[in-house]
N, C-alpha and C positions, 0 to 999 in steps of 0.2 A: 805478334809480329811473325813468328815462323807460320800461322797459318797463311797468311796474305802473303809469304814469298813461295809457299807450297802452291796457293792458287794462283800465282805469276809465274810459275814452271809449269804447271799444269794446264795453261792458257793456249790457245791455238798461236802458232807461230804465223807474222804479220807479213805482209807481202814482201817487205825492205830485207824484214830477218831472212824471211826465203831466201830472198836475192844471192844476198850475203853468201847464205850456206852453200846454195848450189856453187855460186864463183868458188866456194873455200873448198868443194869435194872434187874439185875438176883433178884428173889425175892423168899420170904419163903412161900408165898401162893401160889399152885396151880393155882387158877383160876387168878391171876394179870400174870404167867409166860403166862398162855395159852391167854391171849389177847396180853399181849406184841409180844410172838414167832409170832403171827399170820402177827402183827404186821410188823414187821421185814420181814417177808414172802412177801409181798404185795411190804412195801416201800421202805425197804431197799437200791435196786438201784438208788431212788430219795433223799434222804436223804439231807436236806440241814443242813448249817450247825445252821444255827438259827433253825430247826424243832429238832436240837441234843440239843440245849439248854433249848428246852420246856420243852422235854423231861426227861431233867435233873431237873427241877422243878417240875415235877412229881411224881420223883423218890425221891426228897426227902420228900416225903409223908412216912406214916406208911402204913406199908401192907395195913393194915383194912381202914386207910382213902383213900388210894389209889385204895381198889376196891370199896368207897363209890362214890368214882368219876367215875370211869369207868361204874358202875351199874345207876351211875344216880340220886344216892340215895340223895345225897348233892347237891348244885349248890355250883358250884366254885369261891370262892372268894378271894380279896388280889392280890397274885401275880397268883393264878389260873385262875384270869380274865382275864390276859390280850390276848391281840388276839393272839401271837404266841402258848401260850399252848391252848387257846381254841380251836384252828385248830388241834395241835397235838392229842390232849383228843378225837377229834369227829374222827379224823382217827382211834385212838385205838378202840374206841368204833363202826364203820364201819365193822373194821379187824373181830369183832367177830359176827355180822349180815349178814356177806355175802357168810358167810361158808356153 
């Protein structure tokens, strides 16, 4: 059983799920929308679906702590450590160095 929910995290995220994520990452700061869009630009096509649940713990950050992580400002801790969002975090933060 834990293989088959590893390969259903590990699955590309479905158009709906997309949908979903993008509506859930929309945010009231400018500069957290302009790293997510870039974001989304980039990965989008790859998306898995454990990278949508990093993601999702991201998002439940506050604007301002949310670009405190993105900018670098804080180091990530609790459930910000764990390796799937810290893969996501250094994508998002990629998105906006490579412009």
């Amino acid at each position: 059983m834990a293989t088959t929910d590893a390969a259903a995290a590990d699955a590309l995220l479905d158009q709906r799920g997309l949908s979903k994520l993008k509506w859930r990452c929309r945010r009231g700061l400018l500069e957290n929308d302009l790293f997510i869009e870039r974001f989304f630009a980039r990965h989008e096509s790859g998306l898995t679906v454990r990278q949508a649940q990093a993601l999702g713990v991201l998002m439940d950050l506050s604007d301002n702590d949310l670009l405190d992580q993105l900018l670098g400002r804080k180091s990530p801790e609790g459930p910000l450590a764990e390796p799937e969002v810290l893969q996501v975090l250094e994508l998002l933060r990629n998105a906006r160095s490579t412009d």
